[in-house]
NUVO-632449 format. One record per atom (N, C-alpha, C): x, y, z negated; residue in one letter. Coordinates in steps of 0.001 Angstrom, whole numbers, padded with zeros to 6 digits, always signed. Layout:
XYZa...
***
This chain:
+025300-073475-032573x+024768-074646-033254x+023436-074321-033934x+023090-073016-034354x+022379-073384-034722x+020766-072816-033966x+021327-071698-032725x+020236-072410-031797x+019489-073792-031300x+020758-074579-031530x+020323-075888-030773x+019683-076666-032116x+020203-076254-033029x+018958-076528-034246x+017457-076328-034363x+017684-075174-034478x+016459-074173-034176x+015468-075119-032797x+016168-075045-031390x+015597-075766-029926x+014834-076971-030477x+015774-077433-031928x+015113-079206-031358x+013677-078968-032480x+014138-078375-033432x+013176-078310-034085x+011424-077910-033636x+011111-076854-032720x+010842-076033-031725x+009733-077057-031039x+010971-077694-030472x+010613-078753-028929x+009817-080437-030061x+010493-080402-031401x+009767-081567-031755x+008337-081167-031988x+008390-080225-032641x+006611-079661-032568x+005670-079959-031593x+006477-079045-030642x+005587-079232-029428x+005047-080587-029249x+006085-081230-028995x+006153-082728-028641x+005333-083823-029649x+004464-083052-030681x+004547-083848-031730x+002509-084009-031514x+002289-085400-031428x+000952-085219-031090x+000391-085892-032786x-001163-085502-032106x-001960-085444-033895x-001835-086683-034537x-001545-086453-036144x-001069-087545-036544x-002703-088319-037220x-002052-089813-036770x-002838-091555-037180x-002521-092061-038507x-003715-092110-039492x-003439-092923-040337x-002384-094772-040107x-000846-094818-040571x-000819-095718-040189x+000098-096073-039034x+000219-094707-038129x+000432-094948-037073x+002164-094891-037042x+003189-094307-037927x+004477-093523-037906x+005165-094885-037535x+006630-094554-036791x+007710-095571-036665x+008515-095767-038101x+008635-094233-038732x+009554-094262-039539x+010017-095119-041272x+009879-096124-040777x+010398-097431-041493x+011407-098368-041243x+012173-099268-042094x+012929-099849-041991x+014641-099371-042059x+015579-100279-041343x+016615-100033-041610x+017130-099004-040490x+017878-097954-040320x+018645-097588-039614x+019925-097300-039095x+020793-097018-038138x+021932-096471-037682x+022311-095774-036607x+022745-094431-036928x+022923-093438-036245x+024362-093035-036172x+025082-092018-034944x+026002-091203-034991x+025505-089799-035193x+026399-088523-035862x+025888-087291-036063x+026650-086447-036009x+026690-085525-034899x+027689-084027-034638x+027430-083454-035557x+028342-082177-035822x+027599-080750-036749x+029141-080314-036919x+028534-078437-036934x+029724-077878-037544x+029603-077593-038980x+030752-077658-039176x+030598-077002-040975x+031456-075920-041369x+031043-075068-042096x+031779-073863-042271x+032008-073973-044240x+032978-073969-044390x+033573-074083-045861x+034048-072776-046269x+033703-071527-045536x+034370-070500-046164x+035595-070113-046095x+036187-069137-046451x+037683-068654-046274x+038540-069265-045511x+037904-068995-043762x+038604-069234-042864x+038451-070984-042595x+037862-071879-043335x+037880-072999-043409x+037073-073295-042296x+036843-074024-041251x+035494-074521-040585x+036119-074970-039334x+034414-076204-038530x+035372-076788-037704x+033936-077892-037448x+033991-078666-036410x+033411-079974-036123x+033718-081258-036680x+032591-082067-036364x+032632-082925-037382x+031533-083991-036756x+031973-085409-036717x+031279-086993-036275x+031275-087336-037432x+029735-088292-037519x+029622-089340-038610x+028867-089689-038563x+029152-091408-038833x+028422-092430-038445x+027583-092606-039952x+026369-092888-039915x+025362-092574-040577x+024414-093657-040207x+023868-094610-041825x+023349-095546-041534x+022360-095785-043045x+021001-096266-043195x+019906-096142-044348x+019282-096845-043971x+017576-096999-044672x+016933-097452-044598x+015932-096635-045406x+014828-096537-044479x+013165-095945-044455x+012150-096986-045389x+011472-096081-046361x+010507-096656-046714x+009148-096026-046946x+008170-096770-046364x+007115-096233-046201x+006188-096353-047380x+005709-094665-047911x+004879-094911-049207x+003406-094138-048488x+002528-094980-048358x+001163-094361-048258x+001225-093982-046592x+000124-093291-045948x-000076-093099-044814x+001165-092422-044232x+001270-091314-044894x+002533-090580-044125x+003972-090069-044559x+003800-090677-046159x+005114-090318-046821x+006209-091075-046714x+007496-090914-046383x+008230-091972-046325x+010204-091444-047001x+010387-092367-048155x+011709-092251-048853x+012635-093164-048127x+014145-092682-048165x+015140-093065-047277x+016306-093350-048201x+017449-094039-047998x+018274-094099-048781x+019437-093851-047988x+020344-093346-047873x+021544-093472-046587x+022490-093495-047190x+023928-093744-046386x+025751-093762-046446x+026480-092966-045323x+027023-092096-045352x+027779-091737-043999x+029248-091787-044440x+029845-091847-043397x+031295-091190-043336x+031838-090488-042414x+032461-089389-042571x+032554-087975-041685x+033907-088078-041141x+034444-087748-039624x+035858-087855-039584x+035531-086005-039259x+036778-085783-039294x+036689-083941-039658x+037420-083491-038523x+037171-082361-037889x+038067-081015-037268x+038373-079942-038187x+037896-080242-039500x+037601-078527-040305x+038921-078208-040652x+039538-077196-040272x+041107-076726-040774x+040656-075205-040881x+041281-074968-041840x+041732-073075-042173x+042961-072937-042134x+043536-071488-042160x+044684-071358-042441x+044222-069529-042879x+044807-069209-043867x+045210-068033-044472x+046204-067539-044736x+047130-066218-044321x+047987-066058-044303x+048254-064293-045878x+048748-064460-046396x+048577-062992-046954x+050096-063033-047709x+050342-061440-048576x+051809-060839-048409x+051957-060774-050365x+052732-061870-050628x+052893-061379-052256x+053276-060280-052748x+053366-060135-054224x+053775-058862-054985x+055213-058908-054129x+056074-059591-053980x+057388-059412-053511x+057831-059208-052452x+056509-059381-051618x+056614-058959-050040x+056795-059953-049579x+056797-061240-049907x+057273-062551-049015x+055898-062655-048252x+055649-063993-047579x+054617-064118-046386x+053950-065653-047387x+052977-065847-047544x+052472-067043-048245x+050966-067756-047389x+051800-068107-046616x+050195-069351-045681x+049769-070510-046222x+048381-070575-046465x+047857-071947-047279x+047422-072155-045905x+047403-073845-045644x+046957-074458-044369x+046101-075600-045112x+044820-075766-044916x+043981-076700-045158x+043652-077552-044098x+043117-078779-044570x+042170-079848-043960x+041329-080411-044630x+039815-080627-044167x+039173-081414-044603x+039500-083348-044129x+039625-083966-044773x+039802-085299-044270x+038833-086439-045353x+038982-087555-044475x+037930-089132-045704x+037127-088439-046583x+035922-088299-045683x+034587-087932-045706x+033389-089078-046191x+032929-089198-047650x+032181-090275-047819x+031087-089674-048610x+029693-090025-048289x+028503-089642-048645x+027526-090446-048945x+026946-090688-049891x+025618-091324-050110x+024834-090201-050763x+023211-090638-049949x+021769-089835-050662x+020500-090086-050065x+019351-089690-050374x+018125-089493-050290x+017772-088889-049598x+016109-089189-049450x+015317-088004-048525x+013998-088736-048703x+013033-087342-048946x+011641-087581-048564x+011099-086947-047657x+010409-087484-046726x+009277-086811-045918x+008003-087292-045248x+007762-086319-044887x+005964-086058-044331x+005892-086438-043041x+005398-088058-042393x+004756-087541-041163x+003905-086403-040790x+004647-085765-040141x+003712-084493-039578x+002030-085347-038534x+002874-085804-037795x+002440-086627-036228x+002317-087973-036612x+002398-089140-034969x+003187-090387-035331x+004395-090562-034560x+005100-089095-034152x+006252-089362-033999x+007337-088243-034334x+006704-087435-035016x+007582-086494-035864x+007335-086612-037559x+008555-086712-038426x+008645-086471-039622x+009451-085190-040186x+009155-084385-041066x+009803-083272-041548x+010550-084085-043093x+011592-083662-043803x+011788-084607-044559x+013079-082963-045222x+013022-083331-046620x+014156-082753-047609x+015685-084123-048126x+016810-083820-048125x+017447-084458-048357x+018435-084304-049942x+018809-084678-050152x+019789-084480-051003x+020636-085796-051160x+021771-085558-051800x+023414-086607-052063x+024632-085705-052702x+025339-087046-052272x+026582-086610-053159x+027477-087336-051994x+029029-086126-051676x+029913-086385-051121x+030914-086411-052134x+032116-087551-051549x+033493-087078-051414x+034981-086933-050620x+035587-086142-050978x+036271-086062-049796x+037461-085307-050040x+038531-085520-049067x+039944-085097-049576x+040291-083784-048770x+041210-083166-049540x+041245-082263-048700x+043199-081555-048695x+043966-081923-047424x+044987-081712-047674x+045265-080097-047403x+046373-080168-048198x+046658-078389-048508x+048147-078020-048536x+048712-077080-047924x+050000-076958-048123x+050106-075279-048143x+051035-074724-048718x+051338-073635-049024x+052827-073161-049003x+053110-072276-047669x+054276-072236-047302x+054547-070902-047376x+055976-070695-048108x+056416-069316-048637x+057441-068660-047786x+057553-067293-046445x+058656-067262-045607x+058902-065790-046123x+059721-065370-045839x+060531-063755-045534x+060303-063081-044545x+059589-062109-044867x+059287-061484-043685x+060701-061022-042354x+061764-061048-043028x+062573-061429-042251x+063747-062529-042027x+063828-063086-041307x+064634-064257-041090x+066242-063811-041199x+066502-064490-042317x+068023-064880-042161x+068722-065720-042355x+070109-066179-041554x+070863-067012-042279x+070998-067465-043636x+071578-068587-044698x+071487-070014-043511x+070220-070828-043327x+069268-070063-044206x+068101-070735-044422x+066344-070569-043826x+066676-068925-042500x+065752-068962-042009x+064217-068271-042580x+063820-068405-042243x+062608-067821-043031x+061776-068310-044338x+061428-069648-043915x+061111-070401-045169x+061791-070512-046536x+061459-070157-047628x+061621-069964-048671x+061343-071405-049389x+060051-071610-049294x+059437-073073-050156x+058215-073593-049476x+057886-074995-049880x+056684-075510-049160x+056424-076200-050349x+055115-076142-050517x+054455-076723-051670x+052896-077486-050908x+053325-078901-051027x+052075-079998-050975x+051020-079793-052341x+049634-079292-052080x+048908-079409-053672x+047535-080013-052792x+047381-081108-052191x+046569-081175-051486x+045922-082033-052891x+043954-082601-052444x+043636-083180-053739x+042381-083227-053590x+041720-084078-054399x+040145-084691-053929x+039219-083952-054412x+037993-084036-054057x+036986-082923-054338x+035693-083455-054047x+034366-083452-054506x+032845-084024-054323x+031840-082717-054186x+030894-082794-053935x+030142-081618-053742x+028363-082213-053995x+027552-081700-054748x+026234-082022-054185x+025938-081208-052897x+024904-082053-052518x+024188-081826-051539x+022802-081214-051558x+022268-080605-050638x+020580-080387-050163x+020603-079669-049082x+019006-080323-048523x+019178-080207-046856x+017741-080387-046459x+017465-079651-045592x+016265-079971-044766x+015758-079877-043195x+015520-080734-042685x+015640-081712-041685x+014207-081773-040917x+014005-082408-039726x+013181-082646-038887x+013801-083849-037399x+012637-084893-037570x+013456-086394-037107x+012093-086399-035864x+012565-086619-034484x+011492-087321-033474x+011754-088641-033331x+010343-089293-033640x+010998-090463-032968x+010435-090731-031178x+011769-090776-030581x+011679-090240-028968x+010556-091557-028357x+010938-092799-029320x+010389-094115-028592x+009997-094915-030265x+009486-095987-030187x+009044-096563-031805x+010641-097105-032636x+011824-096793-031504x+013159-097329-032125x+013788-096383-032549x+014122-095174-031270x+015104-094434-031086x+014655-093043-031809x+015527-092068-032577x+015549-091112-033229x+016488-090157-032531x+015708-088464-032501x+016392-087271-032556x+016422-086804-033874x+017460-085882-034715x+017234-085547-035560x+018247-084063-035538x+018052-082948-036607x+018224-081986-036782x+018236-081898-038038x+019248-080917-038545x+018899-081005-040299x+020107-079894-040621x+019561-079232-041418x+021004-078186-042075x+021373-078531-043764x+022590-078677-044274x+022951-079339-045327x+023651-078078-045693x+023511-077491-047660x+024037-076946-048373x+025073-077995-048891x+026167-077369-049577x+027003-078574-050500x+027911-077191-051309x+027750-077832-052435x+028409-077041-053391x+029885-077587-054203x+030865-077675-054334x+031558-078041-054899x+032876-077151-056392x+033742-077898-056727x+034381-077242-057492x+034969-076196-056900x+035292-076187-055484x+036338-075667-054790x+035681-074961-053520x+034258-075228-052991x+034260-074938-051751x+032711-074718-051639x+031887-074038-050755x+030666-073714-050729x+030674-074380-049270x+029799-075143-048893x+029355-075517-047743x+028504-075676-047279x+028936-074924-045503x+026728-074792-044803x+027189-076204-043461x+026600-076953-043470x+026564-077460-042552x+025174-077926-041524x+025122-077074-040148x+024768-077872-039454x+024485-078942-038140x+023375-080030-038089x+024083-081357-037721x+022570-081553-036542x+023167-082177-035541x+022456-083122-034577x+022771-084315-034561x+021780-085450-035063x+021853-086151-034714x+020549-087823-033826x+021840-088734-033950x+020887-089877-032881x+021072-090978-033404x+019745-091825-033653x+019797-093368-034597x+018683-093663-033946x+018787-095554-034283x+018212-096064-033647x+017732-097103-034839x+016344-097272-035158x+015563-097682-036391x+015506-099079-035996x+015775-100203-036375x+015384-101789-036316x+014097-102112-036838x
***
């Protein structure tokens, strides 16, 4: 992933001819879909869709502020397994799930069809958790499992991110972007490809 980050970024350059007072697409309302993996740390990580939708505003020749909303459906699961003081077996199994985001962004027409742009927001999002206690050896009548404990529970993170958007045609958008997110609970790198189409 993050070659293909790196590729688009690369290839928008190239692609990016000298910029026109005046000349940029990047205005108005938009809506996009957006891949990306995200890695949450301790075994946590996984793919991830979200539909992603804002609106561009153009300040001066080439500066332009954005406002957006996404919502993320998740693949991200961990599982950790390790051995208590008592020798029992204790696996926490995570999920990331109901993924909701609003935030910002400014950027620079480079061109008039590439913009470089910084982001920042605020997510939130749930995250179920279970923690299951077995014996390293199984016996009658109860098998290995000892206890299961549900502590699953909600969590927000800021955001920051920085990005690079082609616009392929005066509608249609490529975009690339890698997102930090920090939370109470979780450090997160995510990054994302995505495709919108500007009205």
């Amino acid at each position: 992933m993050k070659a293909m980050f790196s590729a688009m970024i690369i290839a928008a350059c190239v692609l990016a001819t000298p910029c026109y007072a005046n000349d940029h697409p990047f205005q108005g309302p938009r809506a996009g879909v957006e891949v990306s993996y995200e890695d949450y740390g301790s075994g946590a990580s996984g793919e991830a869709v979200a539909v992603v939708a804002g609106w561009d505003f153009r300040l001066g020749k080439a500066v332009v502020l954005g406002l957006d909303a996404r919502y993320t459906v998740h693949g991200v699961k961990g599982t950790e397994t390790t051995t208590t003081p008592s020798q029992l077996l204790q696996t926490v199994d995570v999920a990331v799930d109901n993924n909701w985001g609003v935030g910002g962004r400014i950027g620079y027409a480079v061109s008039n069809n590439v913009l470089l742009f910084g982001h920042g927001g605020y997510e939130w999002f749930d995250v179920n958790a279970v923690r299951t206690v077995r014996s390293q050896v199984c016996a009658p009548p109860n098998g290995c499992q000892i206890s299961r404990t549900d502590f699953s529970f909600d969590d927000g993170m800021w955001t920051v991110g920085l990005g690079a958007e082609w616009a392929v045609t005066k509608n249609l958008r490529l975009r690339g972007q890698y997102t930090y997110g920090d939370s109470n609970s979780y450090d997160r790198n995510r990054f994302s490809l995505g495709v919108a189409f500007q009205f």
